[in-house]
C-alpha positions in Angstrom: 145.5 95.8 178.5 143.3 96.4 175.9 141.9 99.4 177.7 145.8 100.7 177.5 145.4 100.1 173.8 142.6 101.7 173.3 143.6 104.9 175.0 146.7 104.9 173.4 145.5 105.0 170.3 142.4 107.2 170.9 145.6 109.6 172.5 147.4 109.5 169.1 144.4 109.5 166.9 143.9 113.1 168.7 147.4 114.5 168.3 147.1 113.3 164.1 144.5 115.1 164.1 145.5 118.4 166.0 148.7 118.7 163.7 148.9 121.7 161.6 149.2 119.7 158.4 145.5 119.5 159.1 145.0 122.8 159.5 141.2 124.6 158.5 140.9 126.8 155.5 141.2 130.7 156.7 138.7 133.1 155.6 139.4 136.5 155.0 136.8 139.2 154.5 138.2 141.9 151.8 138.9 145.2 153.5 136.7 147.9 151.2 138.7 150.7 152.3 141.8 149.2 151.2 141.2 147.3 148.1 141.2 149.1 144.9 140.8 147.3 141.3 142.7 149.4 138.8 142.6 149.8 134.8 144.9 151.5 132.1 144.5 151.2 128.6 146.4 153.5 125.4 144.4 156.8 124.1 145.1 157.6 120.9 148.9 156.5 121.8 148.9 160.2 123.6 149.1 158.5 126.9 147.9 155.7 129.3 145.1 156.0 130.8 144.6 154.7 134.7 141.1 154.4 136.4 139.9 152.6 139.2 136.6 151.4 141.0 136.1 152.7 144.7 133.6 149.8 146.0 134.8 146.2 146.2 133.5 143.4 148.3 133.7 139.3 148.6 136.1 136.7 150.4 139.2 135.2 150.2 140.1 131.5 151.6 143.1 130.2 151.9 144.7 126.6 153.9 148.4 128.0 154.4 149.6 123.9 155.0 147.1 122.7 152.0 148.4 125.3 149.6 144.9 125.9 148.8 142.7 128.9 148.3 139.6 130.6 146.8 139.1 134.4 145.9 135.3 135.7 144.9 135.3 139.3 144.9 132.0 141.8 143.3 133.1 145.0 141.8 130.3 147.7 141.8 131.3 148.9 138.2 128.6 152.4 139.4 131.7 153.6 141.5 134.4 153.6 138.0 136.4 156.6 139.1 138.2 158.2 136.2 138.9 161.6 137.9 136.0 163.0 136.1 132.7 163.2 137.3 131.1 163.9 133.3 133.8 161.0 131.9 132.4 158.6 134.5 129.0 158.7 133.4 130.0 158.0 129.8 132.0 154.7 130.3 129.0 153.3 132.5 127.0 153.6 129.6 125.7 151.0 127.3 128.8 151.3 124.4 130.7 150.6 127.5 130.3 149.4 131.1 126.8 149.3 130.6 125.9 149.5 134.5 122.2 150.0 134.0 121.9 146.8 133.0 125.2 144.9 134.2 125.7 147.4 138.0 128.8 144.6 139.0 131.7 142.5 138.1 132.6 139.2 139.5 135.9 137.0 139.4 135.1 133.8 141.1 138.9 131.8 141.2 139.1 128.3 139.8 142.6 127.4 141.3 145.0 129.5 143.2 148.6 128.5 142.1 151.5 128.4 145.0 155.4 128.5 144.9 156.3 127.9 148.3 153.9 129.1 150.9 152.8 132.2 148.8 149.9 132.6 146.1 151.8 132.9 142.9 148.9 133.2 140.6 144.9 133.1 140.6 143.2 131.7 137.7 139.0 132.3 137.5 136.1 133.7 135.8 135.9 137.0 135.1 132.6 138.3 134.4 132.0 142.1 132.7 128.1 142.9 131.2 127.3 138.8 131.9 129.9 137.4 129.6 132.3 135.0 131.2 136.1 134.8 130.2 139.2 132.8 132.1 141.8 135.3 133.2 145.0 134.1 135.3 146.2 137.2 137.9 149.8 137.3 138.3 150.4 137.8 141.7 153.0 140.3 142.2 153.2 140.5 145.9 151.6 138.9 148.9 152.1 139.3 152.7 150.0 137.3 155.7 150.6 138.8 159.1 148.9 140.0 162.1 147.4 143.1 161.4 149.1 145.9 162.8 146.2 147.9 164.2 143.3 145.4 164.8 143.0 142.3 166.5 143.3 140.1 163.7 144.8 138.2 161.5 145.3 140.2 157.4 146.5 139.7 154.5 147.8 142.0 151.5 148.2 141.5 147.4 148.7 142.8 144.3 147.8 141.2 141.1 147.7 142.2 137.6 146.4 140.6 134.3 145.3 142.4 130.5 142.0 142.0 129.2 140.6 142.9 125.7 137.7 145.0 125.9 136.1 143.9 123.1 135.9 140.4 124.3 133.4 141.6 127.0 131.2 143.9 124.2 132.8 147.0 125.7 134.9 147.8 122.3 133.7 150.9 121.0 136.6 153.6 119.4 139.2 150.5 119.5 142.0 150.4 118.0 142.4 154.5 118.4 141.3 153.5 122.0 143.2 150.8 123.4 141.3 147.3 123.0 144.1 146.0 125.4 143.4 146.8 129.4 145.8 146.4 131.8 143.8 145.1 135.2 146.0 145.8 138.6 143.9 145.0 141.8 145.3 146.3 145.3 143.7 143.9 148.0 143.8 143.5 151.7 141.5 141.7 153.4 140.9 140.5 157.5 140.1 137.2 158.6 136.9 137.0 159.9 
């Protein structure tokens, strides 16, 4: 009899744990070809400018059942792509971007915020030429599927947030250049 026990509850002791309510945190590998941060600001009130970088890297975790999840992505601030080869050299320098000295970015999340079982919003640390500010992303879309052409599970984002430039010594020509950036950051990323 108290073999039956014991196997019975050894038994249920392994379904509780197998459940999907305790089910591992996923980790997702951000796709470089598909992830593109963005920025806009105001010049001179003539128009909106909109930029982005072309090199991204880092990870995203998520526990779909915990509504938990972690984002730490590196921007490589050397591939700013303003559609001019000349204009891109300027904003990496030292009045700016400063990339001789400061080459990445890095948001590292402290809290992902869920409605449901999506990611509603992302609030971190985002670090520009080694000075740290808290941002919150606003997550304006998010889709988890199987990925249509590989063998894996992805997922898909976009976020968006403002930033003032001169909080990160990066100010120069504001106010007749925006001090206000708009941040929009197109992600996809495969689960490892």
């Amino acid at each position: 009899m108290k073999k039956t026990l014991a196997l019975l509850a050894l038994s249920a002791s392994a379904t509780l744990f197998a459940s999907p309510s305790f089910a591992a945190p996923e980790t997702y590998n951000i796709d470089g070809t598909h992830t593109f941060p963005r920025f806009s600001y105001d010049h001179f009130g003539f128009s909106k400018q909109l930029s982005r970088f072309n090199k991204t890297t880092g990870t995203i975790t998520l526990d779909k059942v915990a509504r938990t999840g972690a984002v730490d992505v590196t921007i490589d601030m050397t591939s700013v792509d303003t559609g001019l080869a000349l204009f891109d050299g300027h904003i990496q320098g030292s009045d700016f971007l400063d990339t001789a000295n400061h080459p990445t970015a890095t948001f590292k999340s402290t809290r992902v915020v869920f409605e449901g079982d999506k990611p509603v919003s992302v609030e971190g640390d985002l670090t520009i030429k080694g000075i740290t500010r808290p941002v919150t992303l606003t997550v304006t879309s998010f889709k988890a599927m199987p990925h249509p052409m590989l063998p894996k599970d992805a997922i898909g984002a976009n976020a968006t947030t403002m930033i003032k430039r001169s909080d990160f010594n990066a100010g120069k020509y504001a106010p007749n250049v925006g001090d206000e950036v708009t941040l929009e950051i197109a992600m996809e990323a495969i689960k490892e």
